[in-house]
C-alpha positions in Angstrom: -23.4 72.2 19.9 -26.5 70.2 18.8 -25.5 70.5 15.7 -22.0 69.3 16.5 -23.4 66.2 17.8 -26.0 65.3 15.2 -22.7 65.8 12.6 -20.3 63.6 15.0 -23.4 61.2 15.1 -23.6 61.0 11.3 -19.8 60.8 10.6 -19.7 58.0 13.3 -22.5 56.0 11.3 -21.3 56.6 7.8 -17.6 55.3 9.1 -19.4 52.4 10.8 -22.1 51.7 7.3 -18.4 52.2 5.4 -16.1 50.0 7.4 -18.8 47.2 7.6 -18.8 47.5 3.6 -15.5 47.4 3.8 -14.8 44.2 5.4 -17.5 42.3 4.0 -15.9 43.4 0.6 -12.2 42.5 2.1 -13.6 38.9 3.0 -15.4 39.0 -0.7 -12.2 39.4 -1.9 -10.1 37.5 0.2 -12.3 34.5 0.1 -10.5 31.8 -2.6 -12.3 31.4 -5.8 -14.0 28.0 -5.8 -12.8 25.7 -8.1 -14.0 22.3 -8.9 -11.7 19.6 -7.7 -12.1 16.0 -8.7 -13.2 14.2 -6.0 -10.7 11.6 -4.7 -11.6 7.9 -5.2 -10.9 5.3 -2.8 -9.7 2.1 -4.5 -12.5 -0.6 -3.9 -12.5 -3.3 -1.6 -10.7 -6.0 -2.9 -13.4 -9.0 -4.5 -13.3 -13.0 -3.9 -10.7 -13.6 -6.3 -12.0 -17.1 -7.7 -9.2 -19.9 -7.2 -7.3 -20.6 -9.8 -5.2 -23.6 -10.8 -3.0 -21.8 -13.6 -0.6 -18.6 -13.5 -0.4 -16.2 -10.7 0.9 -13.0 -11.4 2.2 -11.1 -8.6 3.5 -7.4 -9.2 5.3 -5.4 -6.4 6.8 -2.0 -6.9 9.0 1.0 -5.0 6.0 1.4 -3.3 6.4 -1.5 -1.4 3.3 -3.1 -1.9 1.9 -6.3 -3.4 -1.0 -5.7 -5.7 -3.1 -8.9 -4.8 -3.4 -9.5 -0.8 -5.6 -12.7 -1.3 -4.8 -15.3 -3.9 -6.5 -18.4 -4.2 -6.0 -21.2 -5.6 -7.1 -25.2 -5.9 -5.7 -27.8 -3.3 -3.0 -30.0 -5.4 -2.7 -27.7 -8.4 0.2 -26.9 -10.0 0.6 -23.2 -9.6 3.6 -21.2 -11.1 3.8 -18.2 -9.5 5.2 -14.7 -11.1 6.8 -11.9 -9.6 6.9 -8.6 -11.4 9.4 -6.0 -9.7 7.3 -3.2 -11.4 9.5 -0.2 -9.5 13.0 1.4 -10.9 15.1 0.9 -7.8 17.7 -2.1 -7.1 17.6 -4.7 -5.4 20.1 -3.8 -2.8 17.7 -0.8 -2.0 14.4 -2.1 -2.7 14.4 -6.0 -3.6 11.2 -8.0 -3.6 10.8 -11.7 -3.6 7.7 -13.7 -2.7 7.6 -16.2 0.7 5.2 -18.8 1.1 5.0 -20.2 4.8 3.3 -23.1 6.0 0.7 -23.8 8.5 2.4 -22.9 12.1 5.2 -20.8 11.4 5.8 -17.8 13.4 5.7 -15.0 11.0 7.5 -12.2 13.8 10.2 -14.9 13.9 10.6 -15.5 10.4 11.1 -11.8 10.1 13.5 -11.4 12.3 16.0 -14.2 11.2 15.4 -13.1 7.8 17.4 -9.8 8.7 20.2 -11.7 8.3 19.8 -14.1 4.9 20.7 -11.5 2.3 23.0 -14.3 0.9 20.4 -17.2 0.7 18.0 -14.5 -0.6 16.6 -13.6 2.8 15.3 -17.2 3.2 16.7 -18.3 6.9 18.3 -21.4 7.0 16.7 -22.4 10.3 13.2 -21.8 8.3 14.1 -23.7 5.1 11.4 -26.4 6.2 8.4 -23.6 7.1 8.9 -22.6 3.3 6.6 -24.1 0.8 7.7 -21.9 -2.1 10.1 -18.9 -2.4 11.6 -16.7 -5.4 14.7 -15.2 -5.8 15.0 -11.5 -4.8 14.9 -9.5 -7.8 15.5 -5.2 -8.5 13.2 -2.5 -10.6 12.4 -4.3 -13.7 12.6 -8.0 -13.3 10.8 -11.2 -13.2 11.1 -14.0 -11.4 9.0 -17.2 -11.5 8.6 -20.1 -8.8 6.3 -23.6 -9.7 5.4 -25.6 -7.3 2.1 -27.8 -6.2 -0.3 -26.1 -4.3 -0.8 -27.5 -0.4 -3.5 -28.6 1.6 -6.5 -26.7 2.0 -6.4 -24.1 4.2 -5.0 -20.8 4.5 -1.3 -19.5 4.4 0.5 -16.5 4.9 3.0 -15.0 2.0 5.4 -12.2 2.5 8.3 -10.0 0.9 11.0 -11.0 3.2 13.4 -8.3 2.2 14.3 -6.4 5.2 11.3 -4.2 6.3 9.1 -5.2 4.0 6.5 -7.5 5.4 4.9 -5.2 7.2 3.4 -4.0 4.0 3.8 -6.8 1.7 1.8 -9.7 2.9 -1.4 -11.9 2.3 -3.1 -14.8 2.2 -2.6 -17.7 0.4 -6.2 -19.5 0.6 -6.3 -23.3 -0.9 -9.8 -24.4 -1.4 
């Protein structure tokens, strides 16, 4: 009998040494091989863009975004303003222009009666005079260009006024 035990005893620690191995093998095993992955880059901070009094170039794509959120420029310049449609898409699905609104305006309600001026190039009659410069809506691979003087010091707002956009395509339009 004693020797029953002592072999029960020893069986019972060899299966318990074994099965230890066992799973720290299975999680040895199991464990994914690291690999190296690059590490992801945040895109810096936009910089004090310095004002300019020449050529703006403004490029928006399917991603609906604008890829300047502050421009600057000088008070009474002549600025002529560029819009790139950099995306594929048409402009019936995706179009882009750029708004320029003066000191005051309500953007929410600029929005909203923009909904409904796909035929003046969502540009609301009722707002014409809270517009210091607009585009023309353009699709996936055009250009479009607007010229006009720059206003007052201060700061403005500019949007994409194509339906649903201006919640990601905005800035600020800073005259120093």
């Amino acid at each position: 009998m004693k020797k029953s035990i002592l072999v029960l005893a020893s069986v019972t620690l060899i299966m318990t040494a074994c099965s230890s191995n066992k799973t720290e093998n299975t999680e040895a095993t199991e464990t994914p091989a690291v690999t190296e992955t690059p590490a992801v880059t945040e895109t810096p901070a936009a910089t004090e863009a310095p004002a300019t009094d020449g050529a703006i170039t403004l490029s928006a794509g399917d991603d609906m975004k604008f890829d300047k959120t502050e421009i600057k420029v000088k008070e009474g310049s002549t600025v002529k303003l560029t819009l790139k449609h950099t995306g594929k898409l048409p402009k019936t699905a995706m179009g882009h222009n750029f708004v320029l609104l003066a000191t005051g305006t309500d953007f929410n309600k600029f929005v909203t009666a923009a909904l409904d001026a796909s035929g003046t190039d969502h540009i609301p009659a009722s707002f014409q005079k809270s517009v210091i410069a607009h585009t023309k809506t353009i699709g996936g691979g055009e250009t479009t260009s607007v010229e006009f003087k720059a206003p007052a010091k201060g700061t403005y707002e500019y949007l994409c006024s194509f339906p649903g956009h201006s919640g990601m395509m905005k800035g600020k339009f800073i005259v120093e």
